[in-house]
C-alpha positions as CSV (number, residue, x, y, z in Angstrom):
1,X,28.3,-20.7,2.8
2,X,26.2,-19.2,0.0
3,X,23.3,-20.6,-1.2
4,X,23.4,-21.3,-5.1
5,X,21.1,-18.6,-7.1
6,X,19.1,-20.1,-9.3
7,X,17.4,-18.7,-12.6
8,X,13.9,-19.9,-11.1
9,X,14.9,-18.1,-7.9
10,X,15.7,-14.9,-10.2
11,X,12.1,-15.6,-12.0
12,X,10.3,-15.9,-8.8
13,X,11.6,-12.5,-7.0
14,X,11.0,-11.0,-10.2
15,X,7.4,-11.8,-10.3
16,X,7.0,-11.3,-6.6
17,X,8.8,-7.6,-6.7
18,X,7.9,-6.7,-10.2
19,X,11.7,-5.8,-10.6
20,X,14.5,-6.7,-13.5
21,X,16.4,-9.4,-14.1
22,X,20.0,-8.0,-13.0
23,X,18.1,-5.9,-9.8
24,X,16.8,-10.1,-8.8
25,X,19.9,-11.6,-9.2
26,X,22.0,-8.6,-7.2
27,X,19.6,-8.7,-4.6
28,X,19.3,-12.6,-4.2
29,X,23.5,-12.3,-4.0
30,X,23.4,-9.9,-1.7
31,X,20.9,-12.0,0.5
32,X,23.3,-14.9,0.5
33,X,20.1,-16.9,-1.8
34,X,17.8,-16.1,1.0
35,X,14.4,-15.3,-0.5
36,X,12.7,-13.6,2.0
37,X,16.0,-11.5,3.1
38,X,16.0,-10.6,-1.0
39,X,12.8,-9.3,-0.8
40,X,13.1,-7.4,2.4
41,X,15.9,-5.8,0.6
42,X,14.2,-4.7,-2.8
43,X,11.6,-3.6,-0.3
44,X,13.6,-1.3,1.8
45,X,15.4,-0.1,-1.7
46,X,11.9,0.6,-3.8
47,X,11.1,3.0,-0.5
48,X,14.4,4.8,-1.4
49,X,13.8,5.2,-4.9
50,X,10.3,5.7,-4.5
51,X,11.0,8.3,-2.2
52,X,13.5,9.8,-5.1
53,X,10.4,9.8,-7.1
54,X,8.1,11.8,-5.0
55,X,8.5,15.3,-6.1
56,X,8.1,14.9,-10.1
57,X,4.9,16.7,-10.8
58,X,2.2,14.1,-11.6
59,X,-0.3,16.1,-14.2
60,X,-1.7,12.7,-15.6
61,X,-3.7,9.7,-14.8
62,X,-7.0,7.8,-14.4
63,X,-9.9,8.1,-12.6
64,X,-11.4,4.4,-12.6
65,X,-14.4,2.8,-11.8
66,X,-15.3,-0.6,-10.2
67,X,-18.8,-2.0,-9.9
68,X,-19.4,-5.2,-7.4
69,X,-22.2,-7.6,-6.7
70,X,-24.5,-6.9,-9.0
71,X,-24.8,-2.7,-8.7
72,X,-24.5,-3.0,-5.1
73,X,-21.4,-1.6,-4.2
74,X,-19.2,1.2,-6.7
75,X,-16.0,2.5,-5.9
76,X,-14.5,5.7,-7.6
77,X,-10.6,6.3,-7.5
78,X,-8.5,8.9,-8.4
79,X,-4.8,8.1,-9.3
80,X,-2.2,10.1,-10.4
81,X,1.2,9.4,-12.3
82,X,3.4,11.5,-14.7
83,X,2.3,11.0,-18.2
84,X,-0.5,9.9,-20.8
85,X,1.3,7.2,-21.3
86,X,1.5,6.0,-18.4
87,X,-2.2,6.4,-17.8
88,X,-3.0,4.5,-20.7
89,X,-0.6,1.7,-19.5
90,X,-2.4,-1.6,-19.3
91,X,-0.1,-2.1,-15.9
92,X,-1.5,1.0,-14.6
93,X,-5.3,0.4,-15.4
94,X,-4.8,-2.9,-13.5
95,X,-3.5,-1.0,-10.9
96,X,-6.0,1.3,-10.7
97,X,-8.3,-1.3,-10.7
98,X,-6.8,-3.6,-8.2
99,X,-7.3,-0.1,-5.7
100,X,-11.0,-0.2,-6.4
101,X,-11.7,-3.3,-5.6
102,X,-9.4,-3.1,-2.7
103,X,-11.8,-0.2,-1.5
104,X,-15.1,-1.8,-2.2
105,X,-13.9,-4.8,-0.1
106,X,-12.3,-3.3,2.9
107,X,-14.2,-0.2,3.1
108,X,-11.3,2.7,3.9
109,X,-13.3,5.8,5.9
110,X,-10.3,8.1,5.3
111,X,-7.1,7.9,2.1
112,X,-4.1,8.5,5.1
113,X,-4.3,9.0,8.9
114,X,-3.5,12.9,8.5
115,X,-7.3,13.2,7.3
116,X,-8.6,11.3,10.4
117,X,-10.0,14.6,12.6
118,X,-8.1,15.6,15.5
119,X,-11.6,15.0,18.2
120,X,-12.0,11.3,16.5
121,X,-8.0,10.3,17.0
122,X,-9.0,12.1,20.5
123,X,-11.6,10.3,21.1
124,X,-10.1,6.8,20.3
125,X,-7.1,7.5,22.9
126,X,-10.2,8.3,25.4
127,X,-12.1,4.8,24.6
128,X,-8.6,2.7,25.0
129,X,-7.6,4.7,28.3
130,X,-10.9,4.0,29.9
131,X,-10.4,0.3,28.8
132,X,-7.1,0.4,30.4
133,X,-7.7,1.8,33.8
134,X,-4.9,1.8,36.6
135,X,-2.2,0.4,33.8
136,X,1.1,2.5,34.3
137,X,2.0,5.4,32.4
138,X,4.4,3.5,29.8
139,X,2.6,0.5,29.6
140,X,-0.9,2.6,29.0
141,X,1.3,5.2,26.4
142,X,2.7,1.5,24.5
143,X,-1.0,0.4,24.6
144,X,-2.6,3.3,22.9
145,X,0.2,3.8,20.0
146,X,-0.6,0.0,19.2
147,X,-4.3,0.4,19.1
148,X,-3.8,3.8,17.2
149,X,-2.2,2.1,14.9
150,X,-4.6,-0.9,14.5
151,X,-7.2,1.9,14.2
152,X,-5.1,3.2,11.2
153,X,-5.0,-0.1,9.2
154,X,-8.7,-0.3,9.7
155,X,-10.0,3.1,8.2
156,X,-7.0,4.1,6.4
157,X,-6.8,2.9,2.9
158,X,-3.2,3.6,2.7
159,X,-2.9,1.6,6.0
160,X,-4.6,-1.1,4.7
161,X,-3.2,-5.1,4.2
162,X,-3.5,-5.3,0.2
163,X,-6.3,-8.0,0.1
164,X,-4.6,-9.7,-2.9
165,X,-1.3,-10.1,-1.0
166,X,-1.5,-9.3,2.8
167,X,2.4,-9.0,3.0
168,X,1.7,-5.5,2.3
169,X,0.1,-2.5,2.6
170,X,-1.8,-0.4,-0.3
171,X,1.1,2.4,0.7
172,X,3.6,-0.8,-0.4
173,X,1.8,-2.1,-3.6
174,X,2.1,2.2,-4.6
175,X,5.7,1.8,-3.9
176,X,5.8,-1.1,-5.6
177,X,4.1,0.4,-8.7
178,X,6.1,3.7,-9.1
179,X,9.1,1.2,-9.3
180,X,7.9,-1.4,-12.1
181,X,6.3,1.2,-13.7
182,X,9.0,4.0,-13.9
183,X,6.9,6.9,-12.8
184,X,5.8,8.6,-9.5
185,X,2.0,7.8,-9.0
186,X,-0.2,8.9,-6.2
187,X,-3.5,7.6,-5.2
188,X,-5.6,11.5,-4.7
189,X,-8.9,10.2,-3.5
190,X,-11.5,7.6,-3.5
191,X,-15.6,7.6,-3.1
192,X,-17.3,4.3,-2.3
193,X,-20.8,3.7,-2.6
194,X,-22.7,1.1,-1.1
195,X,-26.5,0.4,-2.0
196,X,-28.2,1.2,1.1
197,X,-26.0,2.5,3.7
C-alpha cells in the first residue's frame, strides 16, 4: 500500500537534498513515501549526474579563508566550479566556507587517499598485520581493507563525515553541491594552520 506524499514531506527532502520540487515529489513516489528510501535514491542519482558533470572544465572559483578561536587555528581552501558567477554565488561562498571550517575542526593530513604515500599506506598494513598475528589469510586481508579504510576517513578530507551532517561525507556534500548548484565544482587543495604545532 503506498504511503500518502505529503507537501511537508516534499519540503523536507527538498531541504535535506537541496533538490526541486518535482525531483522530491518523483523520488518520494518512487520510494513508496518512504523518506529515507527517497533520499537514498536522490543520493545514488546526484552520483550519476554528478559524475555527468565531471569533465566540464572548471576555470573559476574561490579561494576562501576561515579563521577560528581567536587567531589560533586558519584554514585556506581552494575550490573550483565553472563560472564567475558561480564563484560569486552566496550558495557557493557558504560552501566554501562550510569546507574550511570542516578542515580546521577535523584536521585532514591529505585532500583524497591517492596523495597518501605508497611507504605510509605500507606501513599502516604493517602496524594492523602485527596487531593481527596468526589470523587467517581472509580474515587478516578483510581486517586490513576495514582499517585502511578507517585510516582514510581519518586523514582524508574527502573521506571525512561532514561535521554539520554526519550522514555524509565531504566527497557527498560536493556531490551534493554540483547538483543544487548546477555546476561541476572541485575542492583543489587546502592548507591549515594551527598556532603552535
Amino acid at each position: 500500500m503506498l504511503m500518502s506524499i505529503t507537501a511537508q514531506d516534499v519540503q523536507k527532502l527538498r531541504a535535506s537534498c537541496s533538490v526541486g520540487m518535482m525531483e522530491a515529489k518523483k523520488a518520494l513516489t518512487e520510494a513508496g513515501g518512504d523518506f529515507d528510501k527517497a533520499v537514498e535514491l536522490l543520493r545514488k542519482q546526484g552520483s550519476a549526474k554528478a559524475a555527468k558533470k565531471a569533465d566540464r572544465e572548471m576555470s573559476q572559483g574561490r579561494v576562501h579563508s576561515y579563521i577560528h578561536g581567536e587567531g589560533r587555528i586558519g584554514v585556506l581552501v581552494e575550490i573550483s566550479c565553472e563560472t564567475d558567477f558561480v564563484a560569486r554565488n552566496e550558495a557557493f561562498v557558504e560552501f566554501c566556507n562550510d569546507v574550511a571550517m570542516h578542515t580546521a575542526a577535523m584536521s585532514p593530513i591529505y585532500l583524497t587517499r591517492e596523495e597518501i604515500p605508497a611507504e605510509i599506506i605500507a606501513k599502516e598494513v604493517e602496524i594492523v598485520k602485527e596487531q593481527n598475528v596468526g589470523k587467517p589469510e581472509q580474515v587478516m586481508e578483510k581486517i586490513v581493507e576495514g582499517k585502511l579504510e578507517k585510516y582514510y576517513e581519518e586523514m582524508c578530507l574527502v573521506d571525512q563525515k561532514f561535521i554539520k551532517d554526519e550522514d555524509m561525507t565531504i566527497a557527498q556534500l560536493v556531490e551534493s553541491k554540483i547538483l543544487s548548484i548546477g555546476e561541476n565544482i572541485k575542492i583543489k587543495r587546502f592548507c591549515r594552520f594551527e598556532l603552535g604545532v
